[in-house]
Phi, psi and omega in degrees: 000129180308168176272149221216136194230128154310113176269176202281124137226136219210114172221127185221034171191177196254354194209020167294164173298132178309112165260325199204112163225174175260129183227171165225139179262172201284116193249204229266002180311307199290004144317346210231343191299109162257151182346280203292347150290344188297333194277330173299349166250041204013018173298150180253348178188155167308153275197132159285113188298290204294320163260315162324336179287261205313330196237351166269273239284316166329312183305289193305325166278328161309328202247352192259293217289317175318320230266300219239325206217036188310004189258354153287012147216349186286155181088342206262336183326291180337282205302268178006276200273037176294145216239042115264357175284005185030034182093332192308349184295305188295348208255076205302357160222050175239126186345312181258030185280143182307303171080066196247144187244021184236327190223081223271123181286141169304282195308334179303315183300293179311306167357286208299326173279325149305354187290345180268135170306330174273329194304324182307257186348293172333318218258286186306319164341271148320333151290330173270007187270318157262030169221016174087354188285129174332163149339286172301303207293338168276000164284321184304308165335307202274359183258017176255116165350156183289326204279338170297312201299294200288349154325304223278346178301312166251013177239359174069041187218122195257211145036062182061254197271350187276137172269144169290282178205196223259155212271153198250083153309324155301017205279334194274029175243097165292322193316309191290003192272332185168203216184100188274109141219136196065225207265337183270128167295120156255126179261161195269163177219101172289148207265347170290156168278335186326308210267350176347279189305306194297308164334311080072236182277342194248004164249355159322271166289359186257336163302314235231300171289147180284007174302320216252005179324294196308352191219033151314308198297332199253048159274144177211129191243156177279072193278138178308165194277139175338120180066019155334306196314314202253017177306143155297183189284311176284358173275053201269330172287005202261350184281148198252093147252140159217156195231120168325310192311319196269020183233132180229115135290066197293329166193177210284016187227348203222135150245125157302143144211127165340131132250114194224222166302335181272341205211145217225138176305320184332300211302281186334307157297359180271287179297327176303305177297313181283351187257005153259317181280358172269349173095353192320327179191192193242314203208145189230126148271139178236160201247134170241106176262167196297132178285115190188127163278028181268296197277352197351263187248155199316339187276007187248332176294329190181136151239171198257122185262340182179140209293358160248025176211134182240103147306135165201168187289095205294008171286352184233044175265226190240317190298332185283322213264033182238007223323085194317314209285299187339169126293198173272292181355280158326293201293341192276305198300281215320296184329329205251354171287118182288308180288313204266041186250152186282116188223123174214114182253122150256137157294082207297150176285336207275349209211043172313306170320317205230082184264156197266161176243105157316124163281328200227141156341292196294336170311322204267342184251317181310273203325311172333281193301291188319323182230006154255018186210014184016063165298156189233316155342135135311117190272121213251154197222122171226124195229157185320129170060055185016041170067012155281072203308148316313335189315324163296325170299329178262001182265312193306324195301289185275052170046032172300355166237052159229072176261144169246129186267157169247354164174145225294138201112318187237154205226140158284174175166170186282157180271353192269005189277052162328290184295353186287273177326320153324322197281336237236299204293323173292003177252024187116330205261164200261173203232106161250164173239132182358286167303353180280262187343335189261324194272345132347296189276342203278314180292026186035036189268009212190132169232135171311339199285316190313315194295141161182166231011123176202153159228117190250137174270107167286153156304147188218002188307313172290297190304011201246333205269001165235044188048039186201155170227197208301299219290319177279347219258007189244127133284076170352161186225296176236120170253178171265187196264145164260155176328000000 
């Protein structure tokens, strides 16, 4: 294993500067996703390997790099998409792969940590132990080099072309595997069989690599509830699942957190308890948004664009959920649907007995912003398709509220959200596309220091067909502190 100096990990806000996150870039798994497996592999439909790489995700590792880690790319451009260099830039397990301890690659980690013998054994055990594999084939496992091994872990293909089992397309939402706040990791327990092996491989490496030593102590995993085992079928909220996507660190005392499809009030009640009884922050909210495969998690409902802006999904606004429009009638009937209510309760550490209550989102994003981020602005709302039917249903659908911020203000996102962008340019913000921008920086015509409230649009027809945006596609590692 190369030599390793521990880095910092420290995340205490949702829009501090981005320094060191975890990413996976799309391999040869999401190649593989067929119809009838895409929604069990939480896909809404298949995928183009080759313009997801070459013509999304690439973008994304350029501007994560510009961003984060510029002397591995300004200048460098030319050389990089030169079309004999085949990509090797991108390829975590190819010579001339970027290799960034700031745009910190999954598989690169994994590599490395098989390079240790035992872990290897260990390691392959368990994957053949929860995907069923024969004997030989874990003999075949254990004779493969590291950087092969961890391929075939995650796209399920050995030798080139024989598939094992079935490949984790979902690897590339790092966000879900776990949630660095303040100096402690909450590793995820996924609520899919989909995600089992990443869950996994991603307790692996946070045990196991020396990027992460120094902070063993502060992993904190989730245990199932006593006697889980013997639940019935309807007892699935007594079940311990959680997903990153449903935990947001809005500042160093306060957490969000989901109960949506993904993530089960147990798990909420789990985590709550333990990131208290560890000192971890002061006071946590949970949000229960409608278990809807629209919404999978609170971050597809709403992200923090600056501490006085927010994007979200105008059905949870003050106005919806009060249903202005209605009649008495509508409202007595609306009233009485139970799962499609909006439920958000907070929690003091100092005052557990007596949690306070939300009618609406934005009370609850005001408060944020105003007494735990003292914004002294006015706090502002830019909502999906700019709060228009249908548009909003259908921009929140393709992540018009799941944005990653890289330092407060400038935010990523898809170009195909049009009306979103309308909500983003009337509030001010400046609009780039992706390919401008890199060659901006490249020309030195754009300084990242420079930049701000900007929304840069990524390409987005494919990677948007696998239900996640930036916010999902990142685990923050270190942000800075805000002011």
């Amino acid at each position: 294993m190369a030599k390793h100096h521990t880095h910092k990990l420290q995340v205490s806000s949702e829009i501090g500067t981005l320094r060191r996150l975890l990413v996976h870039s799309p391999d040869s798994g999401l190649g593989k996703v067929v119809p009838s497996k895409a929604q069990d592999w939480l896909f809404e439909d298949i995928v183009h390997l080759e313009t997801i790489r070459k013509k999304e995700y690439d973008y994304y590792t350029k501007i994560l790099l510009y961003f984060l880690d510029p002397k591995k790319i300004k200048g460098k451009l030319k050389n990089i998409d030169a079309e004999k260099n085949k990509r090797n830039f991108y390829k975590p397990d190819h010579a001339d792969f970027f290799q960034s301890d700031k745009v910190v690659e999954l598989q690169w980690l994994l590599a490395e940590i098989l390079n240790d013998h035992e872990i290897k054994l260990k390691l392959v055990a368990s994957v053949c132990a929860i995907e069923n594999c024969s004997y030989d084939t874990q003999k075949d496992l254990l004779a493969l080099d590291a950087i092969s091994l961890s391929k075939t872990f995650i796209n399920g293909t050995i030798n080139k072309d024989k598939m094992l089992f079935a490949p984790i397309p979902n690897f590339i939402f790092t966000r879900d595997i776990g949630i660095v706040i303040n100096d402690h990791v909450l590793l995820n327990k996924p609520a899919k069989k989909a995600r089992t092996r990443e869950a996994l491989i991603a307790k692996y490496i946070f045990y196991n690599h020396p990027f992460f030593k120094d902070f063993q102590q502060n992993i904190i995993e989730l245990s199932d509830t006593h006697h889980h085992f013997l639940l019935p079928k309807e007892g699935d909220d007594k079940k311990i699942t959680l997903e990153g996507g449903d935990v947001m660190v809005v500042s160093k005392d306060h957490v969000l957190i989901g109960v949506s499809e993904r993530t089960s009030w147990e798990a909420a009640h789990q985590a709550i308890n333990t990131l208290f009884e560890k000192n971890v922050v002061k006071k946590i909210t949970v949000i229960k948004i409608p278990k809807k495969r629209d919404y999978m998690h609170i971050d597809t409902v709403f992200t923090q664009v600056k501490r006085n802006v927010w994007v979200m999904l105008g059905n949870f606004s003050k106005k919806s959920m009060k249903h202005e429009d209605a009649d008495s009638v509508q409202r007595a009937l609306e009233g009485n649907k139970k799962d499609d209510k909006l439920k958000i309760i907070q929690f003091r550490k100092k005052d557990v007995e007596n949690p306070k209550h939300f009618d609406n989102l934005e009370d609850l994003l005001i408060d944020v912003s105003e007494n735990d981020l003292g914004s002294k602005e006015k706090v502002r709302f830019i909502y999906s398709g700019n709060n228009e039917f249908p548009f909003d249903a259908r921009e929140q659908w393709t992540d018009s509220c799941n944005l990653l911020s890289l330092k407060e203000g400038v935010v990523l996102g898809y170009d195909r959200n049009d009306k979103t962008v309308d909500a983003f340019k009337e509030n001010g913000f400046d609009i780039i596309h992706a390919n401008e921008l890199i060659e901006q920086l490249e020309n030195n015509k754009i300084t990242v220091e420079n930049m701000k409230d900007t929304l840069i649009l990524m390409p987005s027809a494919e990677l948007s067909r696998a239900r996640g945006g930036f916010h999902c596609m990142s685990m923050p590692l270190l942000r800075e502190e805000l002011e």
